[in-house]
C-alpha positions, -999 to +999 in steps of 0.1 A: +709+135+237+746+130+241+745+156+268+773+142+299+782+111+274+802+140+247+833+154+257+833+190+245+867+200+227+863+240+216+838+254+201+826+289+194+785+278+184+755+295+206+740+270+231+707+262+205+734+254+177+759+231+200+723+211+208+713+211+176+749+192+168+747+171+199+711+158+190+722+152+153+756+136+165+731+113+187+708+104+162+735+094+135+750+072+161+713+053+166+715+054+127+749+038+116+775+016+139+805+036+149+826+018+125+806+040+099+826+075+104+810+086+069+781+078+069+777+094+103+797+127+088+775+132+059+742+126+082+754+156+102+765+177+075+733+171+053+712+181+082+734+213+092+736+224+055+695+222+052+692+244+088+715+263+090+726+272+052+748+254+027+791+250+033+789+230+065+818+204+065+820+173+091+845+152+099+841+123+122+869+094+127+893+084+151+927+091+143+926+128+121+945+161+124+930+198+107+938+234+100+912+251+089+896+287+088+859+285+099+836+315+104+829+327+135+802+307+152+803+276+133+823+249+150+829+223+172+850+196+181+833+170+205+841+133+213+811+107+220+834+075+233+867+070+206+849+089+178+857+124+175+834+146+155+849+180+137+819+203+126+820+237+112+810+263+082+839+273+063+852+304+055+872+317+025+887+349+049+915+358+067+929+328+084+912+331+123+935+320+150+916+294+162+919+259+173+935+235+156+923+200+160 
């Protein structure tokens, strides 16, 4: 678990959900190098999208800026070391103020 190693940026997710990312974010780093942003991206998103419903999105990397509209409850921004990892479920409504990242 990347409890106290992952920096939390914002997020809006219940306490079971942010786990459920932490734990994924975790495993994906055990899975692929950190050089691998994509392959870590698409591990969580695949996983998120068969839990928790299709239209997750994930970005990981080092170096990225977003704007995005996300429903309420579905993201987080965390950092595990230099990689930064962007997950949420978007939403076609009203653009949310919300954070940007």
């Amino acid at each position: 678990m990347l409890e106290g190693k992952a920096v939390m940026g914002e997020t809006d997710m219940k306490q079971t959900m942010k786990e459920d990312a932490l734990s994924l974010a975790a495993k994906a780093l055990d899975c692929f190098d950190v050089t691998e942003p994509t392959q870590i991206a698409r591990f969580i998103k695949k996983e998120f999208d068969r839990k928790y419903g299709l239209g997750w999105q994930c970005i990981a990397g080092t170096h990225f800026g977003s704007f995005l509209t996300h429903c309420s409850g579905c993201f987080i921004h965390f950092s595990v070391g230099n990689l930064t990892i962007l997950l949420f479920k978007g939403s076609a409504g009203e653009v949310e103020s919300g954070p940007t990242v």
